[in-house]
C-alpha positions as CSV (number, residue, x, y, z in Angstrom):
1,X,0.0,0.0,0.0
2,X,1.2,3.6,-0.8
3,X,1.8,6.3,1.4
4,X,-1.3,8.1,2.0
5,X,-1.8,12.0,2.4
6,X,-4.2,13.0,4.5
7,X,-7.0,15.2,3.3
8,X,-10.5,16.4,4.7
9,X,-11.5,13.2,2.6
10,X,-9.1,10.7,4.2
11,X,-10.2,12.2,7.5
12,X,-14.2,11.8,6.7
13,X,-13.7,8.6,5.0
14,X,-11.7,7.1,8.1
15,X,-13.8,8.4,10.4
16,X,-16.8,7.2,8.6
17,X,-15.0,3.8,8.4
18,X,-13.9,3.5,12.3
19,X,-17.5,3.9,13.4
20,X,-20.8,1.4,13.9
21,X,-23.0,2.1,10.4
22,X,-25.9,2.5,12.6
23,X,-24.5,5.8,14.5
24,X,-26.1,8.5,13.2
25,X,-23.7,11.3,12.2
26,X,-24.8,14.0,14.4
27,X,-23.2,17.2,16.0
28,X,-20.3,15.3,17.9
29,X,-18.2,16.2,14.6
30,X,-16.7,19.1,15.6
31,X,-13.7,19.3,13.4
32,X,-14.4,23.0,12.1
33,X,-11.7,22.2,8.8
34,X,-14.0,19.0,8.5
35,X,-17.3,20.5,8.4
36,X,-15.7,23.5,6.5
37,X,-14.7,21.1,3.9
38,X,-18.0,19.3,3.6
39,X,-20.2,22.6,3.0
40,X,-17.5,24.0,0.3
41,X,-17.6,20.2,-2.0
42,X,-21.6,20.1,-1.0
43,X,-22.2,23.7,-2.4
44,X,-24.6,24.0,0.4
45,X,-23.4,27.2,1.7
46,X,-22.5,29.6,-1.1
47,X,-19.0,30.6,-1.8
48,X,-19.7,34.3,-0.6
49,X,-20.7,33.5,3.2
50,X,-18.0,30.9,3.7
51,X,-15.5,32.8,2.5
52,X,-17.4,35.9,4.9
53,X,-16.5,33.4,7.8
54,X,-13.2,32.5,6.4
55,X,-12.1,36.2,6.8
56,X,-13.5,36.4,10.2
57,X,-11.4,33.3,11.6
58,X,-8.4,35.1,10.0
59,X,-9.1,38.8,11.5
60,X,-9.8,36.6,14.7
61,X,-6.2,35.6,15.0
62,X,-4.9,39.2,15.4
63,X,-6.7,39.3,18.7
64,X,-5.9,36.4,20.1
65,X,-2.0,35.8,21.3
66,X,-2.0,31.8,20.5
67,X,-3.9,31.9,17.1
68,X,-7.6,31.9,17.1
69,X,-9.7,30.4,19.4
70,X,-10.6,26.9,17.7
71,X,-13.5,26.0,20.0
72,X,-15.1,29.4,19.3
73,X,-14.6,29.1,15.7
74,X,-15.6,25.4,15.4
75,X,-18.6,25.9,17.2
76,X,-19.3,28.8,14.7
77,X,-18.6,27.0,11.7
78,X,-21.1,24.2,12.9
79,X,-23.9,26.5,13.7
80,X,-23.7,27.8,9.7
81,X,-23.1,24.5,7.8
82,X,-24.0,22.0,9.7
83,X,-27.9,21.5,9.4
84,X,-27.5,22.3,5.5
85,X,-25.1,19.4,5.2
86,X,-27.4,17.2,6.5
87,X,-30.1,18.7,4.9
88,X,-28.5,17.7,1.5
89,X,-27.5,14.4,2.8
90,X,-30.7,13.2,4.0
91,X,-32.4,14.6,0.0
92,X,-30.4,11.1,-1.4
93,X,-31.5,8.9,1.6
């Protein structure tokens, strides 16, 4: 097997592959980059308003002495894509 490089689809597919196939995919996913990810390749959340929340994690950084502040930010990014992910997810099931 080749060396593998991880990407936001190695780390879904994994993830989707280390769990029961029953467990529902809920809001315990709170990789921000993940969930990021998913809404950009979805196209549930247009380009304009993730690249809005984009900036603000960036402009969040100057304030903050360590980088931004992940939980803040993955919390944020999960309150704006996550119910449209599923939302398209649950059109094909």
């Amino acid at each position: 097997m080749g060396i593998v490089s991880p990407s936001q689809y190695w780390h879904l597919m994994s993830y989707c592959d280390s769990v029961d196939g029953e467990k529902v995919f809920g809001r315990s996913i709170v990789c921000g980059e993940l969930i990021f990810w998913m809404a950009e390749v979805s196209e549930v959340v247009p380009e304009g308003e993730l690249r809005e929340l984009l900036e603000r994690i960036i402009a969040s950084k100057d304030n903050a002495a360590s980088g931004y502040d992940r939980k803040k930010w993955n919390k944020e990014i999960q309150k704006i894509c996550f119910d449209r992910i599923v939302a398209e997810v649950e059109r094909y099931d």
